[in-house]
Steps between C-alpha positions, in 0.01 A plus 500: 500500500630856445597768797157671414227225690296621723525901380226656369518678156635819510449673174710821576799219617506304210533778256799617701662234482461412128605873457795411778579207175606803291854549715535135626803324385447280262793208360661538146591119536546189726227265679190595609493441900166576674534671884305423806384603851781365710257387800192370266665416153221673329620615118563913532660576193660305150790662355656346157637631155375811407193475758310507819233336649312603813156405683287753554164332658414137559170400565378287802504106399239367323470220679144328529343798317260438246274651320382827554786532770819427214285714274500749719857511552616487129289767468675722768851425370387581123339821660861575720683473142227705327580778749881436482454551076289739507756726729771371305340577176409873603907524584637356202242471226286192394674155549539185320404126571753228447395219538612220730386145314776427348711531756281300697519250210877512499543397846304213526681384181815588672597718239769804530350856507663836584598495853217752564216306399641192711548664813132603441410183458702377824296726645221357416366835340361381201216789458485720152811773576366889481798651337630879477791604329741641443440706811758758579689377805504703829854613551754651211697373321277189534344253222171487391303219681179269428276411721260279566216377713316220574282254690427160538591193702613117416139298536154552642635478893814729450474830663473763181828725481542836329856539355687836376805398255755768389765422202781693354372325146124489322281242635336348191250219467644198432440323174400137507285263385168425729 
C-alpha cells in the first residue's frame, strides 16, 4: 500500500506534484532504496539512478468487487489518468506510450532491466507509462527531465495506484520478445 489510501483524487494535487518532479533530486548512481511513512510503512517515494518514483492516488481495495463494481473502478482510475494526461499534455505537448510488457515479462523471468523499470515493477506498477520529455526542468541550471505517468495495480483484488516517475535520462520502451 502507498501513503495515498484513503484520499480522494485531487486533480489540481497531482499535477503539482508531478510538476514538483521537475526540481526533485534525482541520483546519478548507486541503489535504488524506496522510503516510507515511519508510523504505517506505506511506500511514499522511490529514489534510484537517474530517477524518481512517487504515488500519487491509490484506489480503495478491490476486494470482493465484481462485476459492475471492479468495472466501475478501473474505469475511474483510467478516467483520473485521462485527466492527469490531458493537463499534462496541454503543459508540455502530446505524450508518448511506452509500454510496460516486457518489463513485466522480464521480471517474472528474473531477467535484469534498467533499474527504472525494476523498481516499477517492485512496485507493482506494471500499467502502459504516459511519457513526456524532455521537459525543461523547474530551477536553472537544472537538466531536462522525463516524466511519466501511470496506473494500474498487481491482480484483480489489488487496490489500483497512479504513479508519477521523473528521470534525469529518456524513458524508452523496452525491447523484448513477447
Amino acid at each position: 500500500m502507498s501513503a495515498r489510501a484513503g484520499e480522494a483524487f485531487d486533480l489540481g494535487r497531482a499535477v503539482s506534484e508531478v510538476e514538483a518532479l521537475l526540481t526533485e533530486p534525482v541520483p546519478a548512481t548507486g541503489p535504488t532504496v524506496g522510503e516510507e511513512e515511519p508510523d504505517t510503512y506505506e511506500w511514499t517515494v522511490t529514489r534510484g539512478e537517474g530517477f524518481v518514483i512517487l504515488p500519487l492516488w491509490e484506489s480503495g481495495s478491490l476486494t470482493g468487487l465484481y462485476e459492475p463494481e471492479w468495472n466501475e473502478a478501473v474505469e475511474t482510475a483510467e478516467g483520473h489518468l485521462a485527466d492527469l494526461v490531458r493537463e499534462l499534455d496541454r503543459r508540455w505537448a502530446a505524450h508518448r506510450r511506452v509500454a510496460m510488457h516486457v518489463p513485466l515479462f522480464r521480471k517474472q523471468a528474473d531477467q535484469p532491466m534498467p533499474p527504472l523499470f525494476q523498481a516499477l515493477c517492485d512496485h507493482d506498477a506494471y500499467g502502459d507509462l504516459t511519457v513526456w520529455g524532455p521537459v525543461p526542468a523547474g530551477g536553472e541550471g537544472d537538466a531536462d527531465r522525463w516524466v511519466g505517468v501511470s496506473v494500474g495495480h498487481s491482480d484483480g483484488d489489488a487496490p489500483l495506484v497512479m504513479v508519477a516517475v521523473a528521470s534525469d535520462r529518456p524513458i524508452v520502451e523496452l525491447e523484448g520478445e513477447l
